[in-house]
N, C-alpha and C positions, 0 to 999 in steps of 0.2 A: 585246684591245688591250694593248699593251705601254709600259713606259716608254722615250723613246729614250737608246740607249747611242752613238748615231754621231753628228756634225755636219749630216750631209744628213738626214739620218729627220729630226731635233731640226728644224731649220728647214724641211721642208716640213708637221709638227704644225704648227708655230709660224704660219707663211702661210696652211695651210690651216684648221685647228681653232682658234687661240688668236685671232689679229687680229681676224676677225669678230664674233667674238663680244665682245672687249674691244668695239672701236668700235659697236656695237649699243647693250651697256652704259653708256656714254659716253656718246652721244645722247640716250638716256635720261631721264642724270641732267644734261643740257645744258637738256635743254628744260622740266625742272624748274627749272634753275635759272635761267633766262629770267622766270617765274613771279615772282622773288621780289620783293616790294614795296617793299621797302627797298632805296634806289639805289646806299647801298655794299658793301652786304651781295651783291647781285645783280653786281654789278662782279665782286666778288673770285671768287664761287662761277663764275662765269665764266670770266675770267681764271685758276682754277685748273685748269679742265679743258683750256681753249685752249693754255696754255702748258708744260704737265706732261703733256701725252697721254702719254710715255713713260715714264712712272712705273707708269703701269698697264700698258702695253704690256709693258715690259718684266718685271714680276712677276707676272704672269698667264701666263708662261710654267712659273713653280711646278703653278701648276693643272693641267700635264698630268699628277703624280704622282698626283692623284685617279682615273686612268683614265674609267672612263666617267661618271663623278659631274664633267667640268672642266666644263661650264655652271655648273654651282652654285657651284664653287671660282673661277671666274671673274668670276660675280657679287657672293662675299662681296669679292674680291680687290679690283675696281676700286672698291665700296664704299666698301671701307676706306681705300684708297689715296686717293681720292676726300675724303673726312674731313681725311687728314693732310695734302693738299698747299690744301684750302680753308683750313684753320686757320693754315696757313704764310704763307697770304698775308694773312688776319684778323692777324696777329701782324706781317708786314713791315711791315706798312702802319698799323699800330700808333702814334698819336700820344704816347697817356696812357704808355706802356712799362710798363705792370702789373701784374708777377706775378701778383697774385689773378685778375685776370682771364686771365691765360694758361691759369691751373690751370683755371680753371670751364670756358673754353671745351675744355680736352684731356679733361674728365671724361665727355666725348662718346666718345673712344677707348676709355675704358675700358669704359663703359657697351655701348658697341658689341661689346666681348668677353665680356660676359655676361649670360647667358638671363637676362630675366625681369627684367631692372634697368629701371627706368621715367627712359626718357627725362626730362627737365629742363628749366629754362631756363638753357643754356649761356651766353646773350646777359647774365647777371644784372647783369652790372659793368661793360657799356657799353654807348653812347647808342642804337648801330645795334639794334635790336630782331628788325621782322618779319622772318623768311625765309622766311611761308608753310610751316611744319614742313618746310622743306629741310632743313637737316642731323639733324631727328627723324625723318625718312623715313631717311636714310643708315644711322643708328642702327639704326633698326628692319632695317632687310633686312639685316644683317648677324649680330643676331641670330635673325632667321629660319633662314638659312643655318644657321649653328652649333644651333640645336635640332633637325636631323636629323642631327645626325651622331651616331650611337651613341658612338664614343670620346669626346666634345667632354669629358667629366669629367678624362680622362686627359691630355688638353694645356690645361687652360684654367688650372695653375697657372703653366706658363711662357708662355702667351698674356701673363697679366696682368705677370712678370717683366719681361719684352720690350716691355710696354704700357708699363710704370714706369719702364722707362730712357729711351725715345725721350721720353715728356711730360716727365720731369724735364729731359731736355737741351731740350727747345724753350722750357719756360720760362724755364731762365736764359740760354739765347744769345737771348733778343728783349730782353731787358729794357735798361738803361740801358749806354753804352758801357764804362761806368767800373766799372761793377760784374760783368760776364760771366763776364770770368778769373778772378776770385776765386771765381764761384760756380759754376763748371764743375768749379775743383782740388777744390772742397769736396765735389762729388760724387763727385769720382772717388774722393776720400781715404773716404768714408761705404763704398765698394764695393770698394776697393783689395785687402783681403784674401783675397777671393775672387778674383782676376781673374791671370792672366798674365802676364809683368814687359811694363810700355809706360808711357806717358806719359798726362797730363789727355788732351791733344788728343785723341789716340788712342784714348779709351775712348769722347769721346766720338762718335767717329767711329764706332767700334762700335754706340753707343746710337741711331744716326738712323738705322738701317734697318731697314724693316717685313719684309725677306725670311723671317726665323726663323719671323713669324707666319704667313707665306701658305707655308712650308714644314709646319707643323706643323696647319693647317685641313686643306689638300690631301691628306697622307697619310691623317687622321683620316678621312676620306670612308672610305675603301678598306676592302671585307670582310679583306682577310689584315693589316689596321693588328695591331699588336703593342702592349700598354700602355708595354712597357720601352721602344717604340719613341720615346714623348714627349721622354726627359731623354736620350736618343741623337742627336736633330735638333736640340733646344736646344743641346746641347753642341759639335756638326757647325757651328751655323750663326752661335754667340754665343760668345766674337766672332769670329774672325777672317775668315770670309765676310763679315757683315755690316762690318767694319771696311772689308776689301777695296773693298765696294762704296761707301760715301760717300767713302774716303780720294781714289779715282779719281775720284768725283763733283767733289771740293772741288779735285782736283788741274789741270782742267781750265777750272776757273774762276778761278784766278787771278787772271788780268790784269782779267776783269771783277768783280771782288772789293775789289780793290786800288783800283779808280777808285772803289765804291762807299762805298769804304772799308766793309765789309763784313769778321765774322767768317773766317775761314778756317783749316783745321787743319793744312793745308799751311804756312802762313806760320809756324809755330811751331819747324818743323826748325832746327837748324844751320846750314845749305848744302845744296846740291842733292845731296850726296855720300850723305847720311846721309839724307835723302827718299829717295831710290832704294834704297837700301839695305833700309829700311822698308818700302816697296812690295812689294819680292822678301819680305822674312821675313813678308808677312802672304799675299801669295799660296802661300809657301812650306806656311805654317801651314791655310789653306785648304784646298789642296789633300790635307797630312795630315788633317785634320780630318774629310774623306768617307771614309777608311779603313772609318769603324763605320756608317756611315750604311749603308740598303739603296738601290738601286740608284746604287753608287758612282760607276759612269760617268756620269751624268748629271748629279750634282754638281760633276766638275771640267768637265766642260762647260760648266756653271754660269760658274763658275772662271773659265776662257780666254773664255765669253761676257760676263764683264761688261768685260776687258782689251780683248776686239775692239771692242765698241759703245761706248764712252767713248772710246777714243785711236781710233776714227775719224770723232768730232766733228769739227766746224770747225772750233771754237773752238780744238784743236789747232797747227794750223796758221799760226794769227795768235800765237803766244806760240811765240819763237825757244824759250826752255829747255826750255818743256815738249815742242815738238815732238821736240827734241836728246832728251830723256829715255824719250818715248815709241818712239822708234825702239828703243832700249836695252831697253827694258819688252817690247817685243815681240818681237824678238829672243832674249830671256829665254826669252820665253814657251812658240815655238814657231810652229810651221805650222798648230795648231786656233784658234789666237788671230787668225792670219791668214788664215784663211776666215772667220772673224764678221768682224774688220776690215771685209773687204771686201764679207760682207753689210751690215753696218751702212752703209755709203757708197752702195751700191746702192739701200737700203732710203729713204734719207734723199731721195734721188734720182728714186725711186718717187712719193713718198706725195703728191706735188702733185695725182698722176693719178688719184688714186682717185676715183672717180665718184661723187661726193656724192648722187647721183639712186637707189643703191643701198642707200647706206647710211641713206639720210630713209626709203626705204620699207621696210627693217628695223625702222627707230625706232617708224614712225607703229603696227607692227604689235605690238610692243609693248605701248604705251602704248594700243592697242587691248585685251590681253591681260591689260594691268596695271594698269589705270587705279585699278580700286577694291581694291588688295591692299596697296600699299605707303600 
């Protein structure tokens, strides 16, 4: 088995070997969190699977770099993804706005990055308690995954790096409104020296995406993994992929942002001039940035995949500038950005049809399989 270097190979791994398998995973850790006893804790761990399937979907396509190890790479991946979008909605939904409590609950992410660390009570500093060791089970399988990987020594100092940026950015963008910007500049200025010329926003756009770390599990799998290969994929993937991908995230929320009044890293620009502009030099940078990486083709496919499946959301569509912007983005982009385009709309198109009657009896056999491991 090979990594894909084409558009079509890439997307029929992707239909064929990756979906299954995420939605398997998913059901999973659904009907776990069905389980939980406490009704807003259960809400949210819900709510994060129902409304984020694409979060996994989408990064669980890293997993195919693991070759024949992507079960495993797909299992840490939704995991973990799993973790970061339950905690995002533990924190949305956030009354008290309390840093301390943001840190206790993210100390599950880290925890989740390495062997041997004994889960906690992340709940310490709020009301909601039981989840039935729901997110201690997440914890744990995650490092299950990571103690067979032979290299897990040689990436787990930039796991934790990539771990430290996303938790510092979630706890100051939940907390109180008045205080956000102040302590988003203040990180970025703590990291500034280190980092490429760009703005707070922008770093930390950089800091919200998990890719680096399901880029650097996935390869870790593989017998021909290389050690030097660790600070090679951190360097490939932190930031300008990872920026790449929330920038586009945030870029397309907008208008539902704006009504929520709601953070946004998009809304810090100039004018639309100097956003687009922005767009191009991080794609630009992206796409330099798989130079050193091994199998390069498959990281700007990466690349043009995350431009097609974002600008052919919906949400697109109903926002006059961004639609106006994204036709220019793609354009840019090329003709591989416009085949994801157009799987991403086909796909979106798809997914009502899927046969839940297939995917329960995936689950049930699982959970037959797994009952007493996690």
């Amino acid at each position: 088995m090979s990594v894909p270097s084409h558009p079509f190979t890439l997307m029929n791994q992707v239909y064929r070997k990756v979906m299954p398998n995420v939605h398997r995973e998913l059901f999973f850790w659904k009907d776990l969190a069905s389980a939980i006893p406490n009704v807003e804790l259960r809400k949210q761990a819900l709510a994060s699977i129902e409304h984020k399937t694409f979060h996994c979907e989408g990064g669980s396509i890293l997993g195919l770099l693991s070759l024949d190890r992507k079960e495993e790479a797909i299992k840490f991946i939704v995991a973990y993804q799993t973790i970061s979008d339950y905690l995002d909605n533990l924190c949305d939904r956030s009354t008290s706005l309390d840093p301390v409590d943001f840190a206790a609950l993210h100390e599950s992410m880290k925890d989740a990055l390495t062997v041997g660390a004994e889960p906690k009570n992340y709940y310490r500093y709020r009301e909601d308690q039981n989840d039935n060791e729901y997110l201690h089970k997440l914890v744990k399988t995650c490092q299950e995954v990571l103690a067979n990987i032979e290299y897990y020594e040689a990436i787990k100092p930039y796991l934790i790096e990539l771990c430290q940026y996303y938790c510092e950015l979630q706890i100051h963008k939940h907390v109180c409104v008045e205080e956000r910007v102040e302590r988003l500049e203040n990180m970025f200025h703590q990291y500034k020296n280190s980092l490429p010329e760009m703005e707070w926003y922008e770093f930390s756009a950089c800091s919200g995406s998990t890719l680096g770390i399901f880029c650097l599990v996935s390869y870790a799998m593989r017998s021909d993994f290389k050690k030097e290969y660790a600070k090679i994929i951190r360097e490939g993937y932190f930031p300008y992929i990872q920026g790449l991908h929330i920038l586009l995230d945030y870029f397309i929320d907008q208008d539902e942002d704006r009504e929520g009044g709601d953070l946004n890293f998009c809304f810090y620009y100039d004018n639309e001039k100097q956003l687009f502009e922005r767009l191009i030099h991080f794609l630009k940078e992206a796409d330099k940035h798989t130079n050193k990486l091994p199998d390069q083709k498959f990281h700007k496919l990466i690349n043009r995949g995350l431009l097609g499946v974002y600008l052919s959301d919906v949400k697109v569509n109903k926002q006059r500038n961004v639609q106006k912007l994204s036709k220019k983005l793609m354009k840019y982009a090329g003709s591989i950005s416009y085949f994801f385009y157009w799987n991403g709309r086909a796909y979106r198109g798809l997914q009502n049809f899927i046969p839940t009657s297939l995917i329960k009896a995936l689950l049930n056999n699982r959970v037959k399989n797994e009952k007493n491991v996690v």
